[in-house]
C-alpha positions in Angstrom: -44.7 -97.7 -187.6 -44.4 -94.1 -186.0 -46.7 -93.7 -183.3 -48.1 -90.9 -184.3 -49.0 -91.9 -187.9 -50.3 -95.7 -186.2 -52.8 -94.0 -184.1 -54.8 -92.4 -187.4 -54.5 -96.2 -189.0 -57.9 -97.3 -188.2 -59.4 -93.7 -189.4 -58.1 -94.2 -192.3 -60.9 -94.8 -195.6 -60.2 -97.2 -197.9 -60.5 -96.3 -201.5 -62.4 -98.3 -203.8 -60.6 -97.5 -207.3 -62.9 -100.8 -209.1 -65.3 -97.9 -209.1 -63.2 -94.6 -210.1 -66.5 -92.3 -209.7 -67.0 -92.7 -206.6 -63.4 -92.8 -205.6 -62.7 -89.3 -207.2 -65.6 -87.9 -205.2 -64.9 -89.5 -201.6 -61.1 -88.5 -202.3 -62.4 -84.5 -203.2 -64.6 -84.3 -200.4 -61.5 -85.0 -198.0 -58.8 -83.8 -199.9 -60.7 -80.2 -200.3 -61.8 -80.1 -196.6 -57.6 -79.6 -195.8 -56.9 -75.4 -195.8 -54.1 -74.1 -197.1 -53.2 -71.0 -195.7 -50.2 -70.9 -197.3 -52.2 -70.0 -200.1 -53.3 -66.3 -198.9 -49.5 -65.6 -199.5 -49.1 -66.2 -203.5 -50.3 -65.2 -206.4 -52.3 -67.9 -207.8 -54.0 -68.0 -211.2 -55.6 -70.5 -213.8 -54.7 -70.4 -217.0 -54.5 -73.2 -220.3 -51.9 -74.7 -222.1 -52.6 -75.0 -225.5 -52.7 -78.8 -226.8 -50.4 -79.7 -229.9 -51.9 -80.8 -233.5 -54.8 -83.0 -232.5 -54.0 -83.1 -228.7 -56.5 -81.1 -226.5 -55.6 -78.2 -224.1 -54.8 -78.3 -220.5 -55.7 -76.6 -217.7 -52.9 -75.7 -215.0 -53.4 -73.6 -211.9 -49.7 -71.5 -210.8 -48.9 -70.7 -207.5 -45.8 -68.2 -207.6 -44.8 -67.0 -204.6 -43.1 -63.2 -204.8 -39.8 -63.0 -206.7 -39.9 -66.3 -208.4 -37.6 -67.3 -210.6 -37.5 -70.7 -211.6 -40.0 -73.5 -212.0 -41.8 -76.9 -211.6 -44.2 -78.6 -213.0 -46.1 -80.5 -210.5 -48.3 -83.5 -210.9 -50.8 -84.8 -209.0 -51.5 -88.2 -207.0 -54.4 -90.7 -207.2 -52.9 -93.8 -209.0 -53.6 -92.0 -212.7 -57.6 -92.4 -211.2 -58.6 -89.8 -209.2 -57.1 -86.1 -208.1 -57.3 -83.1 -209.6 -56.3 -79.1 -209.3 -58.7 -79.0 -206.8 -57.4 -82.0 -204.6 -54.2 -81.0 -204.9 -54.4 -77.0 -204.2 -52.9 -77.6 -200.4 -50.4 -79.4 -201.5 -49.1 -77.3 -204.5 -49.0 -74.4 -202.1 -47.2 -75.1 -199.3 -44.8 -76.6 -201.9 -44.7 -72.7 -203.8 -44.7 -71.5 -200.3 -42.2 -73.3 -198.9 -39.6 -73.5 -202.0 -40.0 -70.1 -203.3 -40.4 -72.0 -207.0 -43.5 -70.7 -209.6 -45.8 -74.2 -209.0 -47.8 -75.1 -212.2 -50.1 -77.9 -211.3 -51.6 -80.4 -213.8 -55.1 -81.3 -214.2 -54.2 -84.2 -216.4 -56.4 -87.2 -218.2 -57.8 -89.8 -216.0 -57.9 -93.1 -216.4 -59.7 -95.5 -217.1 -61.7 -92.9 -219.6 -58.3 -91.7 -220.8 -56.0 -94.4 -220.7 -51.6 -94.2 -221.4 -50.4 -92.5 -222.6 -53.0 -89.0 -222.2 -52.0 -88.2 -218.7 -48.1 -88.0 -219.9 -49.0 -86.5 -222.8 -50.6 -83.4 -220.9 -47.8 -83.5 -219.1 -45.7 -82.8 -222.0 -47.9 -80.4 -223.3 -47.8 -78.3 -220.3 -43.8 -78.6 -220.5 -43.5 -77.3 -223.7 -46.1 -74.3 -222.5 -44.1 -73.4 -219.6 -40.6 -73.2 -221.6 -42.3 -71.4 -224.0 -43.9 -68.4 -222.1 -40.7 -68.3 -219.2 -40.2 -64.8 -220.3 -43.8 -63.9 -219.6 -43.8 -65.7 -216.9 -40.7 -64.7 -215.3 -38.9 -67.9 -215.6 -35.5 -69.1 -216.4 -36.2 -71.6 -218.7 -32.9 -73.0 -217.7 -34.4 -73.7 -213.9 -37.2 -75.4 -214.8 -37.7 -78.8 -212.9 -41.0 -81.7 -212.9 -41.8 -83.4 -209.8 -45.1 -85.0 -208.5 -46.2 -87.2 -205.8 -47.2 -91.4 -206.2 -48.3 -91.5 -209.6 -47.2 -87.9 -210.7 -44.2 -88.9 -209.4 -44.1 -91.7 -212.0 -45.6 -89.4 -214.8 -42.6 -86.9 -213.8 -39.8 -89.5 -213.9 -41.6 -91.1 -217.7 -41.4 -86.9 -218.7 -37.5 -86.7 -218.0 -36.9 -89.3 -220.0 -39.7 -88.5 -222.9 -37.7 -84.8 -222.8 -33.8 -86.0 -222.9 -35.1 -88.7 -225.6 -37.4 -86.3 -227.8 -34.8 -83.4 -227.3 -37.8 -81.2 -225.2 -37.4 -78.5 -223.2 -34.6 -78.6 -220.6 -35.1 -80.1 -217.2 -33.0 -79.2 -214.6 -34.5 -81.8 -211.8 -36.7 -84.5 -211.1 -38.6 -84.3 -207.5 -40.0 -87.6 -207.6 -42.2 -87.8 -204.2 -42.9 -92.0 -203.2 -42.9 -92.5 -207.4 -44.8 -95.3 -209.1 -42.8 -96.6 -211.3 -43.3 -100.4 -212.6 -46.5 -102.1 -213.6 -44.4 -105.5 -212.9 -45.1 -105.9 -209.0 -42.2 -108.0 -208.4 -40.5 -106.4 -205.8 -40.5 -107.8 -202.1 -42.4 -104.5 -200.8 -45.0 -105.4 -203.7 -45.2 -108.8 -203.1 -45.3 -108.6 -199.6 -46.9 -106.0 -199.0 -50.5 -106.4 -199.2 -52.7 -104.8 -196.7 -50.8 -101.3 -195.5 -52.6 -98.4 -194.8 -54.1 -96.3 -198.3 -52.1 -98.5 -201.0 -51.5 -101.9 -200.8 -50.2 -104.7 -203.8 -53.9 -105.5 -205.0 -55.1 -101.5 -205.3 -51.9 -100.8 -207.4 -52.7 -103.9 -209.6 -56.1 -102.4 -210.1 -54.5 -98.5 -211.0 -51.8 -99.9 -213.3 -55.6 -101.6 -215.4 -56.9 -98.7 -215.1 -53.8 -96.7 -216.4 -52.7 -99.6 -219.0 -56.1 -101.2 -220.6 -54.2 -104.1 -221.3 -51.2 -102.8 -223.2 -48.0 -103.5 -222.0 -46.0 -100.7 -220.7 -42.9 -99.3 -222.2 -40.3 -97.2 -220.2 -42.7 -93.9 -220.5 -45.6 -95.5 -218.7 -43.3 -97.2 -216.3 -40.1 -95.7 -215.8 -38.5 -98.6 -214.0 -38.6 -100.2 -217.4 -35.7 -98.2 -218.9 -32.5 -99.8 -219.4 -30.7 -96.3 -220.5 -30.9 -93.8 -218.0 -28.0 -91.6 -218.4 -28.1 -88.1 -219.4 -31.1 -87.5 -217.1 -31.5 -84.5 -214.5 -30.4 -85.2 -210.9 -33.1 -86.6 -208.9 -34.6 -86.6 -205.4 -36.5 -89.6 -204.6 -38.8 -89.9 -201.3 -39.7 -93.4 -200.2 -41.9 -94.7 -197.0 -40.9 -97.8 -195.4 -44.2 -99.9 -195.2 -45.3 -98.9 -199.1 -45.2 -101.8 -201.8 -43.6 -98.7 -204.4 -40.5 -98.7 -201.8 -38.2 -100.9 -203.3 -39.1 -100.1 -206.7 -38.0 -96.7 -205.8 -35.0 -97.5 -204.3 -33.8 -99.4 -207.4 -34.5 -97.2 -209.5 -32.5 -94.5 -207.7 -29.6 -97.5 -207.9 -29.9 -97.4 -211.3 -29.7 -93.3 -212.0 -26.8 -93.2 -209.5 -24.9 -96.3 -211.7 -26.0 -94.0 -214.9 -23.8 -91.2 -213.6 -27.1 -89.4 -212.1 -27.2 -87.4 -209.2 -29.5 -88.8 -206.3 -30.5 -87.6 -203.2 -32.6 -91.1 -201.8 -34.4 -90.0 -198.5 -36.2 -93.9 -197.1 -38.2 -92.5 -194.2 -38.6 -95.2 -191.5 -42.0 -96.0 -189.8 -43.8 -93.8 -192.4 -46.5 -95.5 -195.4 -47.9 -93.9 -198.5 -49.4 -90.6 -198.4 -49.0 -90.3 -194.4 -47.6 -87.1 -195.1 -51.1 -86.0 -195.4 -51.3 -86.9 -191.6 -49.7 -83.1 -190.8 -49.9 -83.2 -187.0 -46.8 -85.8 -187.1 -43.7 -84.8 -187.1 -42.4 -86.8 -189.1 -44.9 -85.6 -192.2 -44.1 -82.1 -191.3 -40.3 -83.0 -192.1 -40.7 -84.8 -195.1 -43.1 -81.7 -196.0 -40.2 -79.2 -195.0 -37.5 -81.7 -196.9 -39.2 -81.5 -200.0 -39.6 -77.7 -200.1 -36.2 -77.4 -199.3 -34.2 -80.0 -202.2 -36.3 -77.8 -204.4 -35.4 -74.8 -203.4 -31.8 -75.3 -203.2 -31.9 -77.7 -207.2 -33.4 -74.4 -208.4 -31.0 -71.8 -206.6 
C-alpha cells in the first residue's frame, strides 16, 4: 500500500450499512466537515428536475464554472445507501473546478427505502432535464457526458446503456470513477478481498440487499451483466489496487474495448476505495487532477 495512504489505515471508521440511518449520518458529519474552496470560484445553484408521468422530481445542485460549455451529470457514492448533495458538494466542485464542465449533481433515491431501479431512474430523469434545458443552460447538448464515483459510477455505466437502448439523450462519455458494477462477487478481488480499508467483500454484499431487495439484477442495475456493449460512449475507468470492485472493473473495460469502445483504464497501484478522499497524498491528488483532466479534454 502507499505509505502515505497506510499511515491513515487505522483512522479510518468503519461504516455500518446493516443500519443505513446511522451510516448516512456518521458519513454527513465527515464528509461535510471537508471545505471546498474551490467552490467560492463557481456559480452554484439548486434547482429540480421535473419527474416523468408518475415518477417524482429531483433535486440537482450545478456547479458551472465561467464559460462552460458542456456537461456532466454526476452521481454520488455510498453503495446506493448513504450520500447526498450535501456529501458530495467538495467533490462535485473541485471536479467543475478542475474540468471547466457545468457539474449537475444527483440527489438520487436511497436504498433500502427506495430500492432498483429509483436511483437510475432519477438518474434518467435528470438526463432527460439537462438535454432539455442545454440552451438555457448554456450547454451543447451534443457534450453532455455521466460519470460518478463507486456506486454512481455503476448507476452512470447502467445510464449509458438505458440511453443508447431507450434511444435518450446523447452521451458523449462515461467517467466511471472505481464503478460498482456486478452483484455476482465472483471476482478474485471480491472473493479475496475481505477486510481492506472502507469496502470490503461482506459490506458490498450487504449494499447490493440493500440496492436489490431480493430481485435479481438485470444489466441496468449491474452493468457487468450486459452481454451487448457496443455502440456505447468512450469510457474512462479508475480502479484501486487493494478494492474487491477492481477486477470487475477491469473486465468490464475488456469487454467495452472488445465492443469497439474507447477506454482509457487508469489501475492505480497501492491505492484502496475512496483513498482519494485522503488529499494530503499524492497519489489522491493525481487521481483527483486525472479525473478533471479526461473530462476536460472528452468534452473539448
Amino acid at each position: 500500500m502507499d505509505p502515505e495512504l497506510e499511515a491513515f489505515v487505522p483512522f479510518l471508521p468503519d461504516t455500518d450499512v446493516t443500519d443505513p440511518p446511522t451510516a448516512r449520518r456518521n458519513f454527513a458529519e465527515r464528509a461535510t466537515a471537508r471545505p471546498a474552496p474551490e467552490a467560492d470560484l463557481l456559480e452554484i445553484e439548486d434547482r429540480t428536475a421535473p419527474g416523468g408521468p408518475g415518477g417524482p422530481d429531483v433535486r440537482v445542485r450545478l456547479y458551472r464554472p465561467a464559460g462552460a460549455r458542456a456537461a456532466i451529470v454526476w452521481l454520488h457514492g455510498g453503495g446506493f445507501v448513504f450520500g447526498d448533495l450535501e456529501t458530495e458538494h467538495p467533490w462535485a466542485a473541485r471536479l467543475a473546478h478542475g474540468s471547466g464542465a457545468l457539474v449537475v449533481s444527483v440527489d438520487y433515491r436511497r436504498s433500502p427505502e427506495h430500492r432498483y431501479p429509483a436511483a437510475l431512474d432519477d438518474a434518467w430523469t435528470v438526463l432527460g432535464w439537462l438535454a432539455a434545458h442545454a440552451a438555457e443552460l448554456g450547454v451543447d447538448p451534443e457534450r453532455i457526458a455521466v460519470g460518478g464515483h463507486s456506486a454512481g459510477g455503476g448507476l452512470a455505466a447502467g445510464l449509458a446503456l438505458r440511453t443508447r437502448d431507450r434511444s435518450g439523450p446523447p452521451v458523449c462519455f462515461q467517467l466511471l470513477n472505481q464503478p460498482m458494477l456486478d452483484d455476482r462477487q465472483e471476482t478474485w478481488s471480491q472473493r479475496h478481498f475481505t477486510a481492506t480499508p472502507w469496502h470490503h467483500r461482506e459490506k458490498l454484499t450487504a449494499m447490493w440487499a440493500h440496492y436489490l431487495g431480493g430481485l435479481t439484477a438485470d444489466h441496468y442495475a449491474a452493468p457487468a451483466r450486459a452481454t451487448e456493449l457496443a455502440g456505447l460512449p468512450p469510457a474512462y475507468i479508475s480502479t484501486a489496487e487493494f478494492d474487491p470492485l477492481r477486477d470487475e472493473e477491469v473486465v468490464y473495460a475488456l469487454q467495452l474495448m472488445q465492443a469497439g469502445v474507447a477506454v482509457e483504464l487508469h489501475q492505480w497501484p497501492g491505492t484502496f476505495h475512496g483513498s482519494q478522499a485522503i488529499l494530503s497524498a499524492e497519489v489522491s491528488q493525481r487521481q483527483l487532477a486525472e479525473l478533471c483532466d479526461v473530462l476536460r479534454r472528452a468534452l473539448a
